[in-house]
Steps between C-alpha positions, in 0.01 A plus 500: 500500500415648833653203668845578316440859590482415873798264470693794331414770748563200828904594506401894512250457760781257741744774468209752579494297832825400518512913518272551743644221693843663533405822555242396807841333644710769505204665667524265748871502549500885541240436777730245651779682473340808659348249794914349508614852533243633778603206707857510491494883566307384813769304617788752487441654768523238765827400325687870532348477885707204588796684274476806744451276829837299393678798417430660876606215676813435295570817594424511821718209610809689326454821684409298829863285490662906380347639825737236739824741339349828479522782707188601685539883320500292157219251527172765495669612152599155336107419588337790324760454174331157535138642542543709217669205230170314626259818432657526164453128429140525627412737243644340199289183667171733532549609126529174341205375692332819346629373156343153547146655577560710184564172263174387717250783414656448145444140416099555681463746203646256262281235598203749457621651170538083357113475575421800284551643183445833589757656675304769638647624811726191548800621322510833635514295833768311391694811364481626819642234711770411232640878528479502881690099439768686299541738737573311820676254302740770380541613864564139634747395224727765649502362844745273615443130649826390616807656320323517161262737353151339418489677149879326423290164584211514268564316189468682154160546366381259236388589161194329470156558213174455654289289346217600273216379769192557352361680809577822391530673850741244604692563214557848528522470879793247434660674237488842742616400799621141477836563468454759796330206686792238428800772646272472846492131466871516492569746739292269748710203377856656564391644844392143624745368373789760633267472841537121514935524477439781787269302706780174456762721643281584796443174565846395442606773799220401736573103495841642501476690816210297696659160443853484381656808686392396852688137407829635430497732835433195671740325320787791526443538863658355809172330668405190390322432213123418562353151470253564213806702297575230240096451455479900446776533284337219267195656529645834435667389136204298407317831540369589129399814332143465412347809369199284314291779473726769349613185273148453413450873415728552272439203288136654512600824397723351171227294394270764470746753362553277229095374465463861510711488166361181335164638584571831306617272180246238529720230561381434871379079461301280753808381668704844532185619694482210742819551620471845495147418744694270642801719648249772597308242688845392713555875542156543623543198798814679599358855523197348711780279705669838573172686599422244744840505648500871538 
């Protein structure tokens, strides 16, 4: 009789554990995701460096080759318009660096508030940083990189339930600000992204100017052509547009927008998080390839 009892009570007690087992892994994957988060905020910055370096010398060598036709009276003037464009750029740079460090303080508290069930003084943390978030992220999305206005470049907000994670604090916290959090992720996502067509055409106008426009003066000239021209020209249309890192970035940045969103729903597996680890990880070899290059 007690043996049958046992027997009858063994499929309540597996799903007891089976239970506990599932809710100790989304523990786990909200501490992982908060770790995957920290790190890729890291990285950012180093990335929107190289942006800003790129974008002064691609304009620099345009306003260099203007200066050959300009009046002397005109060339003080075309250099401050340039000064300023650059200024403005700087800031919208400086700002979205701030907005990275942001999404960093806020996935720290995260990871803190997965460890706990109390939320004591976590989520007013995290309230905090998510209005000062929503703030800056209003004031970038009506800044411009390139012809396009940032906020015409986020995609629309998803509709998504949290979960119901047994960790009550997380819960709340993800009910509260999670949708808050996953605008951010996307704002991030569309400014790497838009960053990354900038950064092309940069690179498009240096190669453009240091390689290919020096051939054809040769070329339309009435000396003769150098020895080594047929070797540069070659060299000059072989010449690819590798931006790895702002390549790697944004891939980052989408994979965790939308891990951010799986997370929120439960429906983030094993594999989804090692790529997600695994793009963050590429990101973070650029970022350190970029600080050592500085």
């Amino acid at each position: 009789m007690i043996l049958g009892k046992l027997r009858r009570s063994a499929p309540v007690a597996f799903a007891l554990l089976l239970t506990a087992g599932c809710a100790a892994q989304r523990i786990e994957n909200a501490g992982r995701l908060a770790d995957a988060g920290v790190a890729f905020a890291d990285s950012v910055p180093a990335v929107i460096d190289e942006s800003f370096v790129l974008a002064v010398t691609a304009d620099s060598l345009t306003i260099a080759k203007a200066r050959e036709n300009l009046p002397q009276a005109d060339r003080l003037e075309t250099l401050k318009a340039s000064d300023d464009a650059l200024t403005a750029r700087l800031a919208i740079l400086l700002d979205l660096k701030h907005h990275a460090q942001l999404l960093r303080s806020y996935f720290i508290a995260l990871g803190a508030l997965a460890k706990t069930d109390a939320a004591t003084g976590i989520t007013g943390s995290t309230q905090n940083i998510v209005a000062k978030l929503s703030d800056l992220g209003l004031k970038i999305g009506d800044e411009k990189i390139g012809p396009a206005k940032i906020s015409d470049l986020i995609e629309p907000a998803v509709n998504f339930a949290v979960a119901a994670y047994q960790n009550i604090a997380l819960r709340r916290e993800l009910e509260e600000r999670g949708h808050a959090i996953e605008r951010e992720l996307a704002l991030q996502q569309a400014v790497l992204a838009a960053l990354t067509d900038q950064m092309m055409a940069d690179k498009a106008l240096q190669i453009r100017v240091e390689n290919r426009n020096p051939l054809v003066l040769q070329y339309a000239g009435a000396g003769a052509l150098p020895s080594d021209w047929n070797a540069r020209r070659i060299a000059a249309f072989r010449q690819t547009i590798n931006l790895q890192s702002l390549d790697v970035a944004a891939k980052a940045a989408d994979n965790l927008h939308q891990s951010w969103i799986a997370f929120a729903e439960d429906r983030l597996d094993d594999a989804s998080f090692l790529r997600l680890l695994k793009d963050v990880d590429d990101l973070l070899a650029e970022a350190e390839k970029l600080r050592a290059n500085s």
